[in-house]
N, C-alpha and C positions, 0 to 999 in steps of 0.2 A: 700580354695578359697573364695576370697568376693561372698557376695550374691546382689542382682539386684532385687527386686520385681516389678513387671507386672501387671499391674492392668487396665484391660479393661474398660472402659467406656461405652462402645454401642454407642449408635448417642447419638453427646450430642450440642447444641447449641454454638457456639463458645467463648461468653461471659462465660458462664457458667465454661468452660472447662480453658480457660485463670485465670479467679480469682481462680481455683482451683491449678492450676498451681505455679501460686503465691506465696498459700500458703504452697504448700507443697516444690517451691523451699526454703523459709524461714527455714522452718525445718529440709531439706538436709542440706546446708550452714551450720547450726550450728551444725550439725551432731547429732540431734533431730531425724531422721527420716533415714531411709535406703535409700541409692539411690534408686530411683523407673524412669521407665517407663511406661508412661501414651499412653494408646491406645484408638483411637477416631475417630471417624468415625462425620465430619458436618455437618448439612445444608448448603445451599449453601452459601457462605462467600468469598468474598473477603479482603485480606491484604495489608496491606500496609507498609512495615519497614522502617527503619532509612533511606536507601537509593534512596527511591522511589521518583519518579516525580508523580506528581496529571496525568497529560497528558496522566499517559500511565496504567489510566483509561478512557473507552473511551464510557462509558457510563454515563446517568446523573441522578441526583437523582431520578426522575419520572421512569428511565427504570429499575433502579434498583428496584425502590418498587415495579411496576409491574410484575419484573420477582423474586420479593420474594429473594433478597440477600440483605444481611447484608454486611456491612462496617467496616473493624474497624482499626485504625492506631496502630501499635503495636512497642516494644523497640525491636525486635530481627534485626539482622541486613539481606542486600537483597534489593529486589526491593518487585513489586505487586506479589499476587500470588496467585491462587482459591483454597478452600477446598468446596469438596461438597459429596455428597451422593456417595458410590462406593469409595470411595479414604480413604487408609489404611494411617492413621496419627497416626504416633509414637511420645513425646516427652520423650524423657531421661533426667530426672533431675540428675544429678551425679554431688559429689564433687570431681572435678578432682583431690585435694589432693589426694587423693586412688588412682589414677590412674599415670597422668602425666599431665607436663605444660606444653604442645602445642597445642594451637586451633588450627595451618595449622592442625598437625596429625590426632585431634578428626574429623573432616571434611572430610577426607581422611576417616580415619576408619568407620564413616557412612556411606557414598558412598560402601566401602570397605562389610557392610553386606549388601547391596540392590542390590549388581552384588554380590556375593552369591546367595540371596537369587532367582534371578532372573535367575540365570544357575539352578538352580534345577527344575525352568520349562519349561529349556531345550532355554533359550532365552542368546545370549550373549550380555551383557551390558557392557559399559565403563563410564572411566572419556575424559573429551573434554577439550584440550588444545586450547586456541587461543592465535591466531597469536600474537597478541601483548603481549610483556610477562610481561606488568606494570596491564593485566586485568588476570582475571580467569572465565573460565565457573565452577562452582561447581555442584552439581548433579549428574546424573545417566542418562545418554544418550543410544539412542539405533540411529545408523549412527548420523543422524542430528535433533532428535526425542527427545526433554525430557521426561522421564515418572517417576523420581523423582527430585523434587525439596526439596533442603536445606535451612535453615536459623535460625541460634543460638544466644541467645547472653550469653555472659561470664559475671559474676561479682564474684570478689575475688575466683574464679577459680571454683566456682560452674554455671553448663550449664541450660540453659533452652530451649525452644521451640525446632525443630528439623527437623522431616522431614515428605513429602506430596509423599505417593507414588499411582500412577493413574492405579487401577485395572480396576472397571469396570465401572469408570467415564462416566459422558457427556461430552465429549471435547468440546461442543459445547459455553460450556460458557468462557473457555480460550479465546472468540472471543470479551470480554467484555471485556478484557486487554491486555497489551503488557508483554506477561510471565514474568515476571525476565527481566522486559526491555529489554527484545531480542525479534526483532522484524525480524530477517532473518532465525531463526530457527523453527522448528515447536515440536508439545506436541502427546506423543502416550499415550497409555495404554495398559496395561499387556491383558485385553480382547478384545483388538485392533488385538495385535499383535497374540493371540492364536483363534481368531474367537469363542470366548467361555465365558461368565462369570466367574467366579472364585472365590473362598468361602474365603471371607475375614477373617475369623476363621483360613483359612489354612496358608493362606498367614500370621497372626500373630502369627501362629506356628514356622513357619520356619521362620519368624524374630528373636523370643526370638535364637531358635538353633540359628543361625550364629552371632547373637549379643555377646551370650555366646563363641563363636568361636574367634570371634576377639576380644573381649574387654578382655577376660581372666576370666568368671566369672559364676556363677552360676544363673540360671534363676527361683526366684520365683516365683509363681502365687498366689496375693493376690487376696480375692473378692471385695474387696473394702477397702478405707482407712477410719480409725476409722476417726470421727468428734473430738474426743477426741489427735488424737494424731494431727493436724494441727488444 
């Protein structure tokens, strides 16, 4: 069975965590490097992807430095979206040659371990179809509620960035954006919805489990990636 290496970061600045990313997709790609997942926990950060409108920022430079959030325009694809303090951020760098060539799938299949991983604490999650069938909501929905947000980009079939899931977040600063340009839906989190915090360590437990479940694969835990091999 392929193996998947796991490698935590702790809190790590978003800058930080992006160039590292970079480099180690470089190295997947040529198949230099194992497929790895990269676990990360940010400062407050807002994104912005290929598809984003400035507007649905709705804060301004001055409010942002005063409330201590970073900015950064990035190539994955989506709208705006927060990473902050409490919110469990996976990126899977994988050469999808190993696997398969379908980005609809892969997008399914991560939604697919986040309602996993989210019935094990006893919460039932879905995917949200809308009406119109030329759009898609992608994510991890609880009724009308986001509590994960998606957004990857593909090149010559190796994945990068990934997914934002909201443990024991401040929803309060989703108020500084229009989520994923969806502005008639609303944002929960997993400590919302259980009236309780909840041990991000566990929650990256039972990600690796159900990742390993659907992707087909075995989960290593590295402690970190050599400087020598990226």
């Amino acid at each position: 069975m392929r193996q998947v290496q796991l490698v935590s970061l702790g809190t790590m600045p978003y800058a930080d965590a992006w160039n590292l990313q970079k480099r180690v997709f470089e190295r997947v790609q040529q198949d230099l490097l194992a497929d790895t997942i990269l676990s990360v926990e940010h400062p407050h950060t807002y994104t912005l992807g290929k598809e984003s409108k400035r507007e649905h920022l709705l804060l301004s430079e001055a409010e942002l430095r005063a409330k201590n959030i970073s900015l950064f325009e990035i190539d994955r694809g989506g709208d705006i979206t927060y990473h902050g303090y409490g919110q469990f951020v996976a990126y899977p760098i994988l050469n999808m040659n190993h696997f398969y060539h379908d980005a609809h799938r892969y997008l399914r299949d991560l939604e697919e371990v986040v309602i996993r991983l989210l019935a094990d604490f006893g919460i039932d999650a879905h995917r949200k179809t809308h009406h119109d069938k030329r759009k898609n909501y992608t994510g991890v929905w609880i009724g009308d509620e986001k509590i994960c947000a998606l957004g990857v980009k593909f090149s010559r079939w190796t994945t990068m960035h990934g997914l934002a899931l909201n443990i024991n977040t401040d929803l309060e600063y989703f108020n500084g954006i229009v989520p994923c340009g969806i502005s008639d839906k609303g944002i929960t989190s997993l400590a919302k919805l259980l009236g309780t915090e909840m041990s991000l360590s566990l929650v990256e437990e039972k990600f690796a489990e159900k990742f390993a479940d659907v992707f087909e694969v075995e989960i290593h835990r590295a402690k970190t990636i050599s400087t020598e091999e990226i």
